[in-house]
C-alpha positions as CSV (number, residue, x, y, z in Angstrom):
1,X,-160.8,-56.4,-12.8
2,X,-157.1,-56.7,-14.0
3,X,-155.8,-55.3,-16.6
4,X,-153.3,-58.4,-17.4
5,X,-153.5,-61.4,-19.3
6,X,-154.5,-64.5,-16.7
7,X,-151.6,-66.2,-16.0
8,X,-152.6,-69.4,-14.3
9,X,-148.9,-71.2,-13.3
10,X,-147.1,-67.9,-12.5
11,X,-149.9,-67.0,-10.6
12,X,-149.9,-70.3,-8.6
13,X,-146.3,-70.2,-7.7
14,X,-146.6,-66.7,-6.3
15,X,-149.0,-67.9,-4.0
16,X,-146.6,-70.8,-3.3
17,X,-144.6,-68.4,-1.8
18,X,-146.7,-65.7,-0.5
19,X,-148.9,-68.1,1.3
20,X,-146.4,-69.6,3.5
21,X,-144.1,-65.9,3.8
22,X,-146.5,-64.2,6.3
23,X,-144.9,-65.2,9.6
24,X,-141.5,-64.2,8.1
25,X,-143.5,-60.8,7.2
26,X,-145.2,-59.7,10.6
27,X,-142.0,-60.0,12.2
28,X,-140.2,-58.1,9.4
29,X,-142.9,-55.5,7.9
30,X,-140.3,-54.2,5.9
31,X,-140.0,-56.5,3.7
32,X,-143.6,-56.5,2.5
33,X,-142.3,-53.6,-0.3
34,X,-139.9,-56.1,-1.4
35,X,-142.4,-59.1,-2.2
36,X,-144.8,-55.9,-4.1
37,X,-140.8,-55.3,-6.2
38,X,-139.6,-59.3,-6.5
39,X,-142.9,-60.5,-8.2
40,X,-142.4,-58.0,-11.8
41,X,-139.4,-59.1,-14.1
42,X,-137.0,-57.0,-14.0
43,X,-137.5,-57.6,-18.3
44,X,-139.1,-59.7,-20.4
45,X,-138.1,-60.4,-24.4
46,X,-140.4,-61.6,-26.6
47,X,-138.8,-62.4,-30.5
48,X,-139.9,-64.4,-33.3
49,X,-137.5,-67.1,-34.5
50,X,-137.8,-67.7,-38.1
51,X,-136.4,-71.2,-39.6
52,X,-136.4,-73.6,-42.1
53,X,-137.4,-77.1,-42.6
54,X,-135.7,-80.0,-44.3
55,X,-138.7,-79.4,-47.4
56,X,-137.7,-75.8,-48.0
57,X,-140.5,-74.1,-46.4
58,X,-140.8,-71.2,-43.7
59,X,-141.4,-72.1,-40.0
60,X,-141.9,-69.5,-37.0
61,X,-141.6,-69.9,-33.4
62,X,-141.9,-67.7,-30.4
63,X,-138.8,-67.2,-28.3
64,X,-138.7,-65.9,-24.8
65,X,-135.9,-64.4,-22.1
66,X,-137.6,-64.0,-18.9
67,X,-134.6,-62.0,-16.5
68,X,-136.4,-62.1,-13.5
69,X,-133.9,-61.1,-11.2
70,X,-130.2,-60.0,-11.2
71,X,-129.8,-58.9,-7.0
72,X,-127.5,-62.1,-6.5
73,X,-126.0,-62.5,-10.2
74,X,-126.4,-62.8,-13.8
75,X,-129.7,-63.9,-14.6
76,X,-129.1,-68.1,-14.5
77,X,-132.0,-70.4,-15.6
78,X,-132.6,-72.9,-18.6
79,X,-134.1,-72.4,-22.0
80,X,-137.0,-75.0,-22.6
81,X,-138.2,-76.1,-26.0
82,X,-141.9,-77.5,-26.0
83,X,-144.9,-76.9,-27.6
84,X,-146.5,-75.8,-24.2
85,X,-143.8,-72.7,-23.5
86,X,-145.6,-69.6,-23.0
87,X,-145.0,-66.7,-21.1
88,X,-146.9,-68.2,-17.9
89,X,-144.9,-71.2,-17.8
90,X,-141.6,-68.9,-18.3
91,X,-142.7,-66.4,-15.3
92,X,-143.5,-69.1,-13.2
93,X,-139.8,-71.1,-13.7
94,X,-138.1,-67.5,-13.5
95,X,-140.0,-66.4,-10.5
96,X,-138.9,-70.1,-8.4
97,X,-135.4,-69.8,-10.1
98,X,-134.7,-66.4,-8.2
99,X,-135.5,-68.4,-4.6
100,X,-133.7,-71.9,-6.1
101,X,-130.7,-70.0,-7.0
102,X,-130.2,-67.8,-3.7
103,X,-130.4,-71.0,-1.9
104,X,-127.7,-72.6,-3.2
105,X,-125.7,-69.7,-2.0
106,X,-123.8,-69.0,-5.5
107,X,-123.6,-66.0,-6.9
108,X,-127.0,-66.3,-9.5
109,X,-129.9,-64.4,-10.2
110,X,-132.8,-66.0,-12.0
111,X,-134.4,-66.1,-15.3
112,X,-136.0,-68.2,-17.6
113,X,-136.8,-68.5,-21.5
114,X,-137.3,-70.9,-24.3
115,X,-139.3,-70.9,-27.1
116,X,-143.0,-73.2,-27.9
117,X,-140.9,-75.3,-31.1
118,X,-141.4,-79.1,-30.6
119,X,-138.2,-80.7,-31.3
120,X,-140.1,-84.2,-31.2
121,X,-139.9,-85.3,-35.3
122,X,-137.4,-82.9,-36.6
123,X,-134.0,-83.6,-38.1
124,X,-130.6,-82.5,-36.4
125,X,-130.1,-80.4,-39.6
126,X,-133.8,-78.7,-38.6
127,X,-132.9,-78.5,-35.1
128,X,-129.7,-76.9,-36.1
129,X,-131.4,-74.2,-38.5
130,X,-133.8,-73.8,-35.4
131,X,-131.1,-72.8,-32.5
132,X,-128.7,-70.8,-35.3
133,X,-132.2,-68.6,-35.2
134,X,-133.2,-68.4,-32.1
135,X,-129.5,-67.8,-30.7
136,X,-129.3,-65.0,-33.9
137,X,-132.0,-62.9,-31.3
138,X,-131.0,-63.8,-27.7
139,X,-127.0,-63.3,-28.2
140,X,-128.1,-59.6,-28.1
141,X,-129.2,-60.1,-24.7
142,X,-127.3,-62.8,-22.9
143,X,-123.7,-62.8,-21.4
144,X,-120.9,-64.4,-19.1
145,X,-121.7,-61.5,-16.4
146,X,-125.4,-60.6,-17.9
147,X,-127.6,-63.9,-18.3
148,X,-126.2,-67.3,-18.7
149,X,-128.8,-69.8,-19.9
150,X,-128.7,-73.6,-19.8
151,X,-130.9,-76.7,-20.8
152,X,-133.9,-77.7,-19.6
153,X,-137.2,-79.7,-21.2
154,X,-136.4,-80.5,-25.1
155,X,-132.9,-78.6,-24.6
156,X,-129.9,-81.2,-24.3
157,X,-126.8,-81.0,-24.7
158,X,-127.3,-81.1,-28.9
159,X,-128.8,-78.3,-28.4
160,X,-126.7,-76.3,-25.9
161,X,-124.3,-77.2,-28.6
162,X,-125.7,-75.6,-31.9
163,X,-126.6,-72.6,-29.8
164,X,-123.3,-72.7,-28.4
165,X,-121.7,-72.3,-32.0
166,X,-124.2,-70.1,-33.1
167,X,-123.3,-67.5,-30.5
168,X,-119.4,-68.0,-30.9
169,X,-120.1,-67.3,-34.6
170,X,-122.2,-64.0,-34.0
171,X,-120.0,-62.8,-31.5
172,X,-116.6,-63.9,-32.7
173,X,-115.9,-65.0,-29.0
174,X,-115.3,-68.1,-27.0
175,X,-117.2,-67.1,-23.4
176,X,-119.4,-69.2,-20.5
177,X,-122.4,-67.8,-22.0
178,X,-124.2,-71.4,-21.8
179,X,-123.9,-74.0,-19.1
180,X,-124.2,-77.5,-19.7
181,X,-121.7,-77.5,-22.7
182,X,-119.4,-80.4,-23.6
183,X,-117.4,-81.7,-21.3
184,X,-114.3,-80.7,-24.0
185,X,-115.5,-77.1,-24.7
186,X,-115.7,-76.1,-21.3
187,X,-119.1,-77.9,-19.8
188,X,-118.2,-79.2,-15.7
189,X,-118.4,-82.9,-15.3
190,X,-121.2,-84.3,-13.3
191,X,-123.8,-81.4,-14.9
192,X,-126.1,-84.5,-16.5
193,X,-126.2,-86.1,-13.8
194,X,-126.3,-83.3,-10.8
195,X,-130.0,-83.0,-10.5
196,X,-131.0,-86.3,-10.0
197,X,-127.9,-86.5,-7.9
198,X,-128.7,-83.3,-5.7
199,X,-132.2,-84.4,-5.2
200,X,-131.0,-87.6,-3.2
201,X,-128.6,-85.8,-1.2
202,X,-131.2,-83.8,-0.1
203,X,-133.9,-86.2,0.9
204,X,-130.3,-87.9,2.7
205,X,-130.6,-85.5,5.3
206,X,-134.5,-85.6,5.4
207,X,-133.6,-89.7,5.6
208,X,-131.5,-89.0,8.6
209,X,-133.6,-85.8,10.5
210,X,-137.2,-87.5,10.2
211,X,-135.9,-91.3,10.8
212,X,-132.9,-91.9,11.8
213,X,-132.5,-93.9,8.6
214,X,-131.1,-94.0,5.4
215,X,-131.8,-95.4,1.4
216,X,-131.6,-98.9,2.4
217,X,-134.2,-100.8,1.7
218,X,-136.7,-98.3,0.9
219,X,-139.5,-98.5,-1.6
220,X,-139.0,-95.4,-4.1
221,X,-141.4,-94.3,-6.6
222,X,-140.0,-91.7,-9.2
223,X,-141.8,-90.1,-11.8
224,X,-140.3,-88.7,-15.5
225,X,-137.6,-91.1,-17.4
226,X,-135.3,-88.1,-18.3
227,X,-131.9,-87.0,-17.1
228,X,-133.6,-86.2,-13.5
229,X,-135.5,-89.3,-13.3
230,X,-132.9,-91.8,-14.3
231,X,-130.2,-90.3,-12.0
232,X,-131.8,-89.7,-9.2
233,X,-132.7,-93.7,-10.1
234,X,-128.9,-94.6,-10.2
235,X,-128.5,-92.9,-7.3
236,X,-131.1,-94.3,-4.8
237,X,-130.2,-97.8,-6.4
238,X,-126.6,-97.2,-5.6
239,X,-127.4,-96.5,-1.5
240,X,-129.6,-98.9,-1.2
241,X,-132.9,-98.3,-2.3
242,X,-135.7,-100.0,-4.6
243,X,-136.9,-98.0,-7.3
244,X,-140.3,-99.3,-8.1
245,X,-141.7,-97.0,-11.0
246,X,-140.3,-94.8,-13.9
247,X,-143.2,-92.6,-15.9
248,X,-143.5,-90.5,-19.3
249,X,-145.9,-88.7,-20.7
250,X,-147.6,-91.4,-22.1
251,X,-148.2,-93.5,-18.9
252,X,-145.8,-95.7,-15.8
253,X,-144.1,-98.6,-15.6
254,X,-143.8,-100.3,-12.3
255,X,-141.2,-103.2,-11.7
256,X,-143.4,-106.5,-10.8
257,X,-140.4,-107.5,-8.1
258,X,-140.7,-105.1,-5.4
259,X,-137.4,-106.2,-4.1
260,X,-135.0,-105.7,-7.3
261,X,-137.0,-103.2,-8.7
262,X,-135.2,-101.4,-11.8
263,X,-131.6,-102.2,-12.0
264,X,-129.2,-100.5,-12.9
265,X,-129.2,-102.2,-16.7
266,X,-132.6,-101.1,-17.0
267,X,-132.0,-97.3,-16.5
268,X,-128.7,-97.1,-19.0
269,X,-131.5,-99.3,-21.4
270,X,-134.7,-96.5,-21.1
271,X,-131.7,-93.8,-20.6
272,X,-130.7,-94.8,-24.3
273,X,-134.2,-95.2,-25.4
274,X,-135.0,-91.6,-24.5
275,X,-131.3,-90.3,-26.4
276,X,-133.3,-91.5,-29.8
277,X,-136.8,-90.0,-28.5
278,X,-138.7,-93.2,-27.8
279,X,-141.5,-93.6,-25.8
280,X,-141.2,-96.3,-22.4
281,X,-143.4,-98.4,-24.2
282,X,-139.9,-99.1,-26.6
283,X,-138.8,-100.5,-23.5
284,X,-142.0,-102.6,-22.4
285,X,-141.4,-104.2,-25.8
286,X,-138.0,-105.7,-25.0
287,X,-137.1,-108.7,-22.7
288,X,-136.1,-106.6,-19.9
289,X,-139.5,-105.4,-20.2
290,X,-140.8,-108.3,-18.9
291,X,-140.4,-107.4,-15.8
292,X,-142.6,-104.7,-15.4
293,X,-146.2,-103.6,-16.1
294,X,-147.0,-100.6,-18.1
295,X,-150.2,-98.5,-17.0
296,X,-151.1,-96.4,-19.9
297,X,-151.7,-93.2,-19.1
298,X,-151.3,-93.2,-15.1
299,X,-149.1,-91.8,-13.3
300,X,-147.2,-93.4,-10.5
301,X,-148.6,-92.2,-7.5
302,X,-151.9,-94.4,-7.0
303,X,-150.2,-97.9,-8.6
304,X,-148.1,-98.9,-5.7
305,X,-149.8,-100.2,-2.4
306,X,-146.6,-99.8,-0.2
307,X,-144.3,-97.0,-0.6
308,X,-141.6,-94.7,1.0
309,X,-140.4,-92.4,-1.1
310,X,-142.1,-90.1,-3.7
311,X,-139.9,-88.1,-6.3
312,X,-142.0,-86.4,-8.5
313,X,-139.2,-85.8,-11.3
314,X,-141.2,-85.2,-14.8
315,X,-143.2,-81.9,-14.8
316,X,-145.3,-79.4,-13.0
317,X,-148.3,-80.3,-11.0
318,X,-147.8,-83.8,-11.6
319,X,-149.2,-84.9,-7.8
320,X,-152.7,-83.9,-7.2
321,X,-154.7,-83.5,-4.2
322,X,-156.1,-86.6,-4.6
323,X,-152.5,-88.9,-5.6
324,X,-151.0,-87.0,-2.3
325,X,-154.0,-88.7,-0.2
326,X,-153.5,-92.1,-1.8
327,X,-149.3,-91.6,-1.4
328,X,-150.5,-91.0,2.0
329,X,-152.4,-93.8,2.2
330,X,-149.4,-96.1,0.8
331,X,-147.1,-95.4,3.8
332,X,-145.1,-92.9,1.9
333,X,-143.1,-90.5,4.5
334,X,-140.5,-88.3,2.1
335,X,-141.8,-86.6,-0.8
336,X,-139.2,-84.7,-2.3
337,X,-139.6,-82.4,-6.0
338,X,-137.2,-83.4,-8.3
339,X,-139.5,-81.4,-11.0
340,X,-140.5,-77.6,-10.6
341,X,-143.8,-77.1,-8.6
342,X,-144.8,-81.1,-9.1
343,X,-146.9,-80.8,-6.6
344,X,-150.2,-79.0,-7.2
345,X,-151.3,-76.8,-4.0
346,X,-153.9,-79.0,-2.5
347,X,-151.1,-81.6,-2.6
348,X,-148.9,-79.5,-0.7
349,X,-152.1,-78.9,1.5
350,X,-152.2,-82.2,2.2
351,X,-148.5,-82.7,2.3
352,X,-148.2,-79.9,5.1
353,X,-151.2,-81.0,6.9
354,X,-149.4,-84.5,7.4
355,X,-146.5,-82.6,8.2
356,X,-147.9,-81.3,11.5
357,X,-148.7,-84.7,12.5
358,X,-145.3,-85.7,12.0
359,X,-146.0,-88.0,9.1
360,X,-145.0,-86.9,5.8
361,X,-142.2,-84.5,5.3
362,X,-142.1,-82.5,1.3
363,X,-139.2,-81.4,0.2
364,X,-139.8,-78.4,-2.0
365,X,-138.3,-78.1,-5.6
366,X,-136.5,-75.2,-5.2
367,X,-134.5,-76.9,-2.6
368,X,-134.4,-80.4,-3.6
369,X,-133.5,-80.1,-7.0
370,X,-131.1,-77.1,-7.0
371,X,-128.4,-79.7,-7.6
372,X,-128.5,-78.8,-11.3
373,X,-128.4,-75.1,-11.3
374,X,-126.0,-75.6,-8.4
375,X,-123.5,-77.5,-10.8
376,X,-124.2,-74.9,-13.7
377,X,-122.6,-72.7,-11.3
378,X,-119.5,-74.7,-10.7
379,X,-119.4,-74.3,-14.2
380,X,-119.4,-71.1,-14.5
381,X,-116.5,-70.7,-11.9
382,X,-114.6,-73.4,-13.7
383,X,-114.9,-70.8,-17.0
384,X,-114.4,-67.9,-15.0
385,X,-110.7,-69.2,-14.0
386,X,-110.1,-71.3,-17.2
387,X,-110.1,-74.8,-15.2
388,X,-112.1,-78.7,-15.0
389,X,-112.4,-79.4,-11.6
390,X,-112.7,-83.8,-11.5
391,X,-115.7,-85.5,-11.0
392,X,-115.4,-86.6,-7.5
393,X,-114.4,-82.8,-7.0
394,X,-117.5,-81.4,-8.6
395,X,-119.1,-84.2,-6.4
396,X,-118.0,-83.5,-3.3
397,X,-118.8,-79.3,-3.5
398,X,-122.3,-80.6,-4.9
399,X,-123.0,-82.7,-1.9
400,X,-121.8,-79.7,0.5
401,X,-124.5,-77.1,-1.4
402,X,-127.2,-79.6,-1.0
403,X,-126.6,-80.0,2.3
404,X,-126.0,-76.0,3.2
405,X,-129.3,-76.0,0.9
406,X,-130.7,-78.3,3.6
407,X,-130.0,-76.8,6.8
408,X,-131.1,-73.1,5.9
409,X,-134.6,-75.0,4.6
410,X,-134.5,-76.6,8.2
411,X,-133.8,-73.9,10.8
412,X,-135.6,-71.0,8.5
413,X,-138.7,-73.7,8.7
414,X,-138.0,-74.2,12.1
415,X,-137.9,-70.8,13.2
416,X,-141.3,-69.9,11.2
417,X,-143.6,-72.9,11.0
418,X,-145.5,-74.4,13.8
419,X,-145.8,-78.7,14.0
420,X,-143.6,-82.0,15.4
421,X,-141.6,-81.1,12.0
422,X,-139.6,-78.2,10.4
423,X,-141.6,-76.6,7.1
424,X,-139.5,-77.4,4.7
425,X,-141.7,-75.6,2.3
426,X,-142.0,-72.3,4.2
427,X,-137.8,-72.9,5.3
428,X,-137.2,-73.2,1.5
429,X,-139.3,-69.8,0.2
430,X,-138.5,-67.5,3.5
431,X,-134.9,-68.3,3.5
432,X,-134.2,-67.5,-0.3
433,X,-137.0,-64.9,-0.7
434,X,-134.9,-63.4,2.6
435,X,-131.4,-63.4,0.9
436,X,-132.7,-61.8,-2.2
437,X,-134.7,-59.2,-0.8
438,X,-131.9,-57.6,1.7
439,X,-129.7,-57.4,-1.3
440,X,-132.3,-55.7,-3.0
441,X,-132.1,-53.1,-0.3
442,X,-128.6,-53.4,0.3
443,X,-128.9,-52.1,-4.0
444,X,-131.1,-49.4,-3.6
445,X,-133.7,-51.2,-5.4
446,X,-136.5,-51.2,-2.6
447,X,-135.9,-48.8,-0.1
């Protein structure tokens, strides 16, 4: 029996990528000391962040710094706030940022943290008190070539902001020590928009590889309504697509018209719903909300009879065994992770098994939506030489990562998975487990 604490999602995504590594391995034994090394954080920091409410009284949270990994870079991942944050969750989002971030061929290691407060309910002034705290701790840890954090769940750019200050205060410096700043205070353009973005570039080339094809005309369901979710709707809307259902934690909305769909309108009106922390039903309620039906608490994935596209774009494990049968079963043929580790591992099973056949074709997470660590990069070389790069220049270098991204996922699956098609999946972990591990060695770390 072990000795350590069960730690269900961290444990799951090291099986993720141990499971589909062993071809890689018998050909390279070698390597089997680095996967024993590149599973333990290199440190963990654990900290209580003390606060105060609007009423006067004491709060405490836990706050967390997971740096995983620092053989590519400084330790690069977001800070989540969300009553479900624990050390699990945190190991598991480190551990996939190490692979996420090597793939996007930038110079990043990978890390993780956050803390378990709920910024659902509270005032700015609350929020504010919260991130002066909880940056009072990590500043003594975090640093332009040490660990550069960003947002993530319940961290926008408010946030990002407060903490921003907070640090600058501490430190009496001005230094890239966050990503996804303000655009004015040395944030890159496109970074709200880059996941989202970065995901459909990817499933471009899937579009093109599998079918010939492209976005025209197909049926796309996407799950989540936040940053992720609504621009990876802009985007499929803007090539051609039909997006067909948007989701939050509280249950989906699917458009009625299968052949609009959500417009454009309708994202910028659920995209300002979500700035003041409303539910979808806020939408239902108004009169473009007519034009959809809202399942309360469903997800996506079974509403739909007819389907091409799956984007799982809210949270982890959001696709089952069972929703991947009935995606299946709907026609779908591209599933692509616009969330970390959606997919639970008897979807993937499924997914995979499909995949052999020729059928279905998943796009992992750590590939497909590496646009927005990939822009958080940018950022930090825009800070590094003290200049904005323009939008369509930020653009055009995301596109050319996501496609790089692409093609190592491809061959490296190619070269290591049997079936009519490429193993993304396996491409995806062997390549970027690969990179990081011979730099290990090239370190002296394993030897």
């Amino acid at each position: 029996m072990s000795n350590l604490p069960s730690e269900p999602e961290f444990e799951q995504a090291v099986h993720e990528v141990t499971s589909t590594l062993e071809p890689f391995l018998a050909a390279h034994p070698e390597y089997r000391r680095a996967l024993a090394v590149v599973q333990i954080p290199e440190r963990v920091i654990q900290f209580r962040v003390v606060w105060e409410r609007d009423d006067g009284s004491l709060a405490v949270n836990r706050g967390f710094r997971v740096q995983f990994n620092s053989a590519l870079g400084p330790y690069k991942g977001g800070l989540r706030l969300h009553p479900t944050v624990n050390l699990s969750i945190l190991k598991f989002l480190g551990f996939e940022q190490i692979f996420k971030n090597a793939l996007t061929g930038l110079s990043m290691g990978g890390g993780k943290g956050g803390s378990d407060f709920d910024p659902k309910g509270k005032s700015d002034n609350e929020i504010r008190r919260f991130c002066h705290a909880f940056m009072a701790e990590l500043s003594r840890h975090i640093g332009a070539n040490t660990d550069v954090p960003a947002g993530d769940i319940g961290t926008g750019g408010r946030e990002i902001g407060f903490m921003f200050g907070a640090y600058k205060k501490a430190r009496n410096e001005f230094s890239g020590i966050l990503t996804g700043k303000g655009a004015d205070w040395g944030g890159s353009l496109i970074r709200p928009e880059a996941t989202g973005y970065g995901l459909v570039y990817y499933v471009t080339e899937m579009l093109r590889d599998l079918d010939n094809t492209d976005w025209k005309g197909k049926r796309v369901l996407i799950s989540g309504s936040g940053n992720v979710a609504q621009y990876a709707a802009l985007k499929v809307i803007e090539l051609g697509g039909v997006v067909l259902t948007l989701s939050d934690s509280n249950g989906a909305l699917v458009a009625t018209d299968e052949v609009t769909g959500f417009t454009p309108a309708d994202i910028e009106a659920i995209a300002e719903i979500k700035l003041q922390r409303q539910p979808l039903t806020a939408f239902t309620s108004s009169a473009a909300g007519e034009k959809f039906k809202w399942h309360a608490g469903a997800r996506p994935w079974t509403l739909v009879a007819k389907a091409d596209v799956a984007l799982p774009s809210a949270t982890q494990n959001e696709i089952s065994g069972d929703e991947a049968k009935a995606l299946a079963k709907a026609g779908v043929r591209y599933v692509a992770e616009g969330s970390n580790m959606g997919c639970t591992q008897e979807a993937i099973n499924v997914f995979e098994a499909a995949r052999e056949q020729g059928e279905i074709w998943l796009g992992p997470g750590k590939a497909a939506n590496s646009g927005g660590v990939a822009v958080s990069g940018l950022e930090m070389s825009q800070n590094s030489q003290r200049l904005k790069w323009t939008s369509a220049e930020v653009d055009a270098k995301l596109k050319e990562i996501m496609v790089n991204c692409y093609r190592k996922c491809y061959d490296t699956g190619r070269a290591y998975a049997d079936g009519k098609l490429p193993s993304l999946v396996a491409g995806a972990n062997i390549a970027g487990f690969q990179t990081v591990a011979k730099a290990m060695f090239d370190h002296g770390d394993i030897w």
